[in-house]
C-alpha positions as CSV (number, residue, x, y, z in Angstrom):
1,X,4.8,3.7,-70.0
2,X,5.1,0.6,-72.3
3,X,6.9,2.2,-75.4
4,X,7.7,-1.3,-77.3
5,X,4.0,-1.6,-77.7
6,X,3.6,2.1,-79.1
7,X,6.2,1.1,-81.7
8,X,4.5,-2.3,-81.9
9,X,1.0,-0.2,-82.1
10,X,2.5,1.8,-85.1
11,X,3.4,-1.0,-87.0
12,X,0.6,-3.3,-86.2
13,X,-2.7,-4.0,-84.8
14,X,-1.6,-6.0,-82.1
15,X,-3.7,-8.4,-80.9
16,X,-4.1,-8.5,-77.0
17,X,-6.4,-10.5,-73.7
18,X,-8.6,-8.1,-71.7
19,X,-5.5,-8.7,-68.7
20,X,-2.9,-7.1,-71.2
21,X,-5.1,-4.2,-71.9
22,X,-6.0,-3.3,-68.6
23,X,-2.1,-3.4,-67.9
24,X,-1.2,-1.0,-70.6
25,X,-0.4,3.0,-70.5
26,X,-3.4,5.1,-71.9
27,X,-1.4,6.1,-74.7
28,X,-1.0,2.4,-76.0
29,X,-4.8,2.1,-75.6
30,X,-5.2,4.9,-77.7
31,X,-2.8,4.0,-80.2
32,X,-4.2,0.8,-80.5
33,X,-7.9,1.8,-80.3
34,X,-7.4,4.3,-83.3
35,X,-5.5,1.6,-85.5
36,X,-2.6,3.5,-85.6
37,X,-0.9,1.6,-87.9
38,X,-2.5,2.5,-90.6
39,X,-2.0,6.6,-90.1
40,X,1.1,6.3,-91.4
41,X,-0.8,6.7,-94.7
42,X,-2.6,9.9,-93.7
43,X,1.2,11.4,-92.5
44,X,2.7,10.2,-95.4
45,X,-0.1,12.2,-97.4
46,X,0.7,15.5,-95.1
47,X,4.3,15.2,-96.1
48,X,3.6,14.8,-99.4
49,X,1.7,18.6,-99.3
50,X,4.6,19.7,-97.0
51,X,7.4,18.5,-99.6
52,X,5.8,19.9,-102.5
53,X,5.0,23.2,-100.7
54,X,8.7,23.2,-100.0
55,X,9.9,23.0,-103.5
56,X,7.9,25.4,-104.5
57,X,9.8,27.8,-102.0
58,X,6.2,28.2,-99.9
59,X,7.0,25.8,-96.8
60,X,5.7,26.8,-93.3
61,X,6.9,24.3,-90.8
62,X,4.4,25.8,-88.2
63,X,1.6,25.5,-90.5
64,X,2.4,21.9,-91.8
65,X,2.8,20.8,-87.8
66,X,-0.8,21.6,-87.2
67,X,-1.5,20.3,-90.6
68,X,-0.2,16.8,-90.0
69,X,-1.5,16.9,-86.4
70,X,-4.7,17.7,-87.8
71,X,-5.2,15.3,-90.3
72,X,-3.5,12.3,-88.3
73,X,-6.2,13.2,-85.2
74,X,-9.2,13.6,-87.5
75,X,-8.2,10.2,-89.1
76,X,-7.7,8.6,-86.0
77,X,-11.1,10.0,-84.8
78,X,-13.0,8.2,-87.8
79,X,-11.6,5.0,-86.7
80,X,-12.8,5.1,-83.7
81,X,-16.4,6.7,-84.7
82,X,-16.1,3.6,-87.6
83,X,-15.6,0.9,-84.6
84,X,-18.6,2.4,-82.6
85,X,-21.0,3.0,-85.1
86,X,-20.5,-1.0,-86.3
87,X,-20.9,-2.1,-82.8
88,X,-23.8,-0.2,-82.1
89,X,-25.6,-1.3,-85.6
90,X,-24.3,-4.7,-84.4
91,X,-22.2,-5.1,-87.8
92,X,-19.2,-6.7,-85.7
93,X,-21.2,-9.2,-84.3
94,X,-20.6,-13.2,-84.6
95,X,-16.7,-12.7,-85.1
96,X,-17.0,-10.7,-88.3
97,X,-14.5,-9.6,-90.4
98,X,-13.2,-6.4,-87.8
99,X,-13.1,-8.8,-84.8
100,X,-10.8,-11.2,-86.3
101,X,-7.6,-8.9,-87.4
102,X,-7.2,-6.5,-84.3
103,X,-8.9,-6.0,-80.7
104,X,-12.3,-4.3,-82.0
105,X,-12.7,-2.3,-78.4
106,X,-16.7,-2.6,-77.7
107,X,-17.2,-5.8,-79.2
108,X,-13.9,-7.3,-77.1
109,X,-15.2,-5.6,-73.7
110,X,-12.0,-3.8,-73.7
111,X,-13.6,-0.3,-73.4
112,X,-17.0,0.9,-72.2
113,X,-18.7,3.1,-74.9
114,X,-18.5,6.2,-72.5
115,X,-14.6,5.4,-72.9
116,X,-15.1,5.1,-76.6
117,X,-16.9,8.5,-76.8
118,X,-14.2,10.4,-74.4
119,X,-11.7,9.2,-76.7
120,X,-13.6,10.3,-79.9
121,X,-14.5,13.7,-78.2
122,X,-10.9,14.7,-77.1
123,X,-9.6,13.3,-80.0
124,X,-11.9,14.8,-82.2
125,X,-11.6,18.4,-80.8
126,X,-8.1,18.6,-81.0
127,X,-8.3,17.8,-84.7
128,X,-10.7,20.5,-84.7
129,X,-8.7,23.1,-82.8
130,X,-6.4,22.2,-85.6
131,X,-8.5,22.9,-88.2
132,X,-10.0,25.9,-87.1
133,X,-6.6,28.0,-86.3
134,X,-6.1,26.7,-90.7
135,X,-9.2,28.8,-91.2
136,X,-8.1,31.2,-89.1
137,X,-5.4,31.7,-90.6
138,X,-6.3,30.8,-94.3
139,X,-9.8,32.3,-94.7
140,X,-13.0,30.8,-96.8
141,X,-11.7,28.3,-99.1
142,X,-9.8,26.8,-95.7
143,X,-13.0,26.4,-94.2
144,X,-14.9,24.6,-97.0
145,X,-11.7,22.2,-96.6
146,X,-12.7,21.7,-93.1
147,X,-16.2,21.0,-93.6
148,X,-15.5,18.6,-95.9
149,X,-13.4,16.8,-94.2
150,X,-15.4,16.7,-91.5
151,X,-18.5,15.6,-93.6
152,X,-16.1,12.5,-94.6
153,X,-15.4,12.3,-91.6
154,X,-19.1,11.8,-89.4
155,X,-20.3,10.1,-92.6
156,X,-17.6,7.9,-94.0
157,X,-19.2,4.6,-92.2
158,X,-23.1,5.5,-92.5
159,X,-23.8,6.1,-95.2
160,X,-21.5,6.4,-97.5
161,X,-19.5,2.5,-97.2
162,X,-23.1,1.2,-97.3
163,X,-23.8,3.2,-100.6
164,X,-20.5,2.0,-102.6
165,X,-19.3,5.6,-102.0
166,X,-16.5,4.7,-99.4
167,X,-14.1,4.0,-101.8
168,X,-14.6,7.4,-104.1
169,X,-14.5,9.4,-100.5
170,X,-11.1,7.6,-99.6
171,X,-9.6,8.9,-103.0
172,X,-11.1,12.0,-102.8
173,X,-9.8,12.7,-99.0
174,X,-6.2,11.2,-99.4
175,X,-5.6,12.6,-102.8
176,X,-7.4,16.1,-103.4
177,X,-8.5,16.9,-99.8
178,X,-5.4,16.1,-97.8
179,X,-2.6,16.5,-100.3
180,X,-4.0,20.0,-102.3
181,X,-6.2,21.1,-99.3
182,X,-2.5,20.8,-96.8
183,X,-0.4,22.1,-99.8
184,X,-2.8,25.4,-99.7
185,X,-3.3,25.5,-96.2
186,X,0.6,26.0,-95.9
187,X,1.3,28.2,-98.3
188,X,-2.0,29.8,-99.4
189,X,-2.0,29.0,-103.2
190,X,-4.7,26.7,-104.6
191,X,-2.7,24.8,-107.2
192,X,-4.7,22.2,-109.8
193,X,-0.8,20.7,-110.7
194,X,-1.0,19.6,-106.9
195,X,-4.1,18.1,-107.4
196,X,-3.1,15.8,-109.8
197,X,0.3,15.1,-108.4
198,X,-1.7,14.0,-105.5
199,X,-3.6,11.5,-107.2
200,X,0.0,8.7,-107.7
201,X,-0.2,8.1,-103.6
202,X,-4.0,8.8,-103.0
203,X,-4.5,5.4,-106.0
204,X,-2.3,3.4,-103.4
205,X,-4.7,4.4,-100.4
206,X,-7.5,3.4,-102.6
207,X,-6.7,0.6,-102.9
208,X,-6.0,-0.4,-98.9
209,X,-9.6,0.4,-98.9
210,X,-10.8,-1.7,-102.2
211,X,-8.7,-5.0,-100.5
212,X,-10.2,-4.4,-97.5
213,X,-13.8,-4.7,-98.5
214,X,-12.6,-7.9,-101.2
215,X,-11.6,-9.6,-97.7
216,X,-15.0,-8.6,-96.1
217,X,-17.3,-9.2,-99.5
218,X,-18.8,-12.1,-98.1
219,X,-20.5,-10.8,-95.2
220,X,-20.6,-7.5,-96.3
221,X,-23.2,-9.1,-98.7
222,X,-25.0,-10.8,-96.1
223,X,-25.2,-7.8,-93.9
224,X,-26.2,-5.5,-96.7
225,X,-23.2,-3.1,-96.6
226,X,-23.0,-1.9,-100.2
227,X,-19.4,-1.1,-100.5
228,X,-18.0,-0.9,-104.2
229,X,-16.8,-4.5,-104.3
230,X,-20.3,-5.9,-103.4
231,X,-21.6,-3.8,-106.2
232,X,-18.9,-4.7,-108.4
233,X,-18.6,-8.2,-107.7
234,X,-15.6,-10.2,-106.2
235,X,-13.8,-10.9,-109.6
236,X,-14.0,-7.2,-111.3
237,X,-13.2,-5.5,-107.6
238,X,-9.9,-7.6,-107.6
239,X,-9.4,-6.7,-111.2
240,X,-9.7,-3.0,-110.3
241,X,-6.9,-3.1,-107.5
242,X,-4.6,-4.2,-110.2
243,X,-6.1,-1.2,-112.7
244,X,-5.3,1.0,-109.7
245,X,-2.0,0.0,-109.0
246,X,-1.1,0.1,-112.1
247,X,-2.4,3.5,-113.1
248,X,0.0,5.1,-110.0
249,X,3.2,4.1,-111.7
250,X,1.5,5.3,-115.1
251,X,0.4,8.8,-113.4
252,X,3.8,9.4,-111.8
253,X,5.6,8.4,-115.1
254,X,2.8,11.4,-117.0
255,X,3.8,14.0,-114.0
256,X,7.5,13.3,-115.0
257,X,6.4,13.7,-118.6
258,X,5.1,16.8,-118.3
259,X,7.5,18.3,-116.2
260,X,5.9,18.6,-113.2
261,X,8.5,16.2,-111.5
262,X,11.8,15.4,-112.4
263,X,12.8,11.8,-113.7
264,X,14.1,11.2,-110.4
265,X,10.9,10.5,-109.2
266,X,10.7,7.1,-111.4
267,X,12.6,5.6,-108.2
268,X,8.8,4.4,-107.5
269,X,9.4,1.8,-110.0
270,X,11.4,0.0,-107.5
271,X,7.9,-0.8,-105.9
272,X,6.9,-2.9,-108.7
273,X,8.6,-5.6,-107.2
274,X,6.4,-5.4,-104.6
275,X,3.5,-5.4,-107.5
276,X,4.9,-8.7,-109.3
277,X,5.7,-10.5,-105.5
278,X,3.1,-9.3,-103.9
279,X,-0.1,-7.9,-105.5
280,X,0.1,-9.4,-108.8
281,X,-0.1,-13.1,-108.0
282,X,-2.9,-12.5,-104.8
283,X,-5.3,-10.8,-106.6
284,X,-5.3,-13.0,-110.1
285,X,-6.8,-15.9,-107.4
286,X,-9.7,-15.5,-104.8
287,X,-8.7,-15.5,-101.4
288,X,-8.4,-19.1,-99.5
289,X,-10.8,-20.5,-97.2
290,X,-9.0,-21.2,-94.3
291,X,-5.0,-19.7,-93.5
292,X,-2.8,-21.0,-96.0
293,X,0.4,-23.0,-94.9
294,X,3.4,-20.9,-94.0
295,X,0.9,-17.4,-94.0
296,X,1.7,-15.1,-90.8
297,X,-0.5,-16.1,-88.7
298,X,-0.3,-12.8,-86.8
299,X,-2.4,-11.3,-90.1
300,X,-4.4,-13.9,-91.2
301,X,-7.7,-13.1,-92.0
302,X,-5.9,-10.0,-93.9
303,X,-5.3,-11.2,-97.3
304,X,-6.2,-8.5,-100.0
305,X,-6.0,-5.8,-97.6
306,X,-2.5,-7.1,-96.3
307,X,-0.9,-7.0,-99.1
308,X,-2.1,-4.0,-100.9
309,X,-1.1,-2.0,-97.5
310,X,2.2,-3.5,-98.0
311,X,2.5,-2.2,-101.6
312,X,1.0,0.9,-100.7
313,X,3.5,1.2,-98.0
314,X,6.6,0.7,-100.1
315,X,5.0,2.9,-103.0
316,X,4.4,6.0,-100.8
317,X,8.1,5.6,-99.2
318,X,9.7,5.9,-102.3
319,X,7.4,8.7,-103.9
320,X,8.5,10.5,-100.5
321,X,12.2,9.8,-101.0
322,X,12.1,10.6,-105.3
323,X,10.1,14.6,-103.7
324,X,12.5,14.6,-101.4
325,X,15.3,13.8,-104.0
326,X,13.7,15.9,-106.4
327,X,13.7,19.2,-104.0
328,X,17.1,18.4,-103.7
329,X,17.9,18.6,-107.8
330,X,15.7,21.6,-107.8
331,X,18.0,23.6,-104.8
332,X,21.7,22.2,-106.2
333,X,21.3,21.0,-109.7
334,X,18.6,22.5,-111.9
């Protein structure tokens, strides 16, 4: 067992030779194959259903459990469906955009596509065994919240990122799906207030996605994958990431007006200096041609992508501390 690279693997893609793959534990392979870095945001959105099912005196640990496991597996499952679909349409060809940031498994020769497969199968089925005990449990509407996310799922990389609908499905899984599906999967109540509450941290998500595809505009163009920001254009796609980030300080601030949260949920402010540092002054500009002086070089070519996940990261921290604050008001003080 190699647990500094699982931690390592959580935090980032690590990039690695065929000899240090071949030398690592199965479950660093795995974490690294599903880009487990980045399913931090699909945990923190399973919290975020958990929390508010908790202050709202309807938390089920068991049911949140396989909830999160769920969610996490099914995620993990789509990035490895993502990676195998692209090498088999030949999209990661010629050291694009995937092959640069992290070890893209087929294209590297670090796995076999039967390996790929066993991985999405066993993967895939857990999430499934999941889901189903949910419906089980939880009836119809449970079920339609299954087969969506599994149509997300299967056809999040063909066709939907070709069709400039990648970026809606992102918002719609990470927001409604996740965050008001888990809240009723754990405690049974379809709630609309959820839904929208949902929306602050699903924004941030979005926008991972959005700065991803403004890194890879170029040859997404020339390869003919649609996404939003090849529709869009370069200029206006940047211009909607600062819209976006924007508009989840703006929602959380109208959820505090209204009463759904408590002011101490305004701690996400504190992000905005993550906005001004960060966001603000990457995406006024277009991203360098070649690795600016002094830039990690350890996430170079991740520009747009890098530092909305870093944003995103610090945002959906703090809206988990204010819930977590705020179910604390709600218990001693209000």
């Amino acid at each position: 067992m190699n647990i500094r690279m699982w931690f390592q693997a959580l935090h980032v893609i690590p990039r690695i030779s065929k000899s240090e793959w071949d030398a690592l534990d199965i479950i660093s392979r795995w974490l690294i194959s599903t880009r487990a870095a980045v399913l931090i945001m699909t945990f923190i959105s399973a919290a975020i259903a958990g929390i508010l099912a908790y202050q709202h005196g309807l938390f089920n640990l068991g049911l949140w459990v396989l909830l999160a496991l769920g969610l996490v597996l099914a995620h993990a499952t789509n990035n490895l469906l993502n990676d195998y679909t692209d090498y088999v349409k030949g999209v990661d060809k010629d050291n694009y955009y995937r092959a640069q940031y992290g070890p893209q498994p087929l294209e590297h020769g670090l796995m076999t596509k039967r390996q790929v497969w066993a991985y999405i199968l066993v993967t895939g089925l857990l999430a499934l065994i999941a889901g189903l005990v949910l419906v089980y449990l939880r009836g119809p509407l449970a079920l339609i919240l299954l087969a969506a996310g599994a149509f997300f799922l299967l056809f999040y990389t063909y066709p939907l990122k070709y069709i400039a609908l990648g970026e809606l499905s992102v918002l719609v899984v990470w927001g409604p799906l996740m965050i008001g599906g888990g809240y009723f999967v754990i405690t049974g109540v379809w709630d609309w207030n959820v839904v929208v509450a949902s929306l602050p941290y699903a924004l941030g998500v979005t926008t991972v996605i959005f700065g991803k595809h403004i890194d890879k505009y170029l040859p997404d163009k020339e390869k003919g994958i649609h996404t939003l920001p090849v529709l869009l254009g370069e200029s206006l796609a940047r211009k909607c990431v600062i819209a976006m980030t924007l508009l989840q300080y703006l929602s959380v601030v109208y959820l505090v007006a209204i009463g759904f949260f408590t002011p101490i949920m305004l701690i996400v402010i504190l992000a905005l200096w993550t906005f001004f540092k960060v966001i603000w002054p990457m995406y006024k500009l277009t991203k360098p041609e070649s690795e600016p002086d002094g830039y990690p070089a350890d996430v170079w070519p991740l520009w747009f992508v890098a530092s909305a996940f870093v944003h995103n990261r610090r945002f959906g921290l703090l809206f988990l501390l204010g819930l977590i604050l705020d179910s604390v008001l709600r218990v001693f003080v209000l």
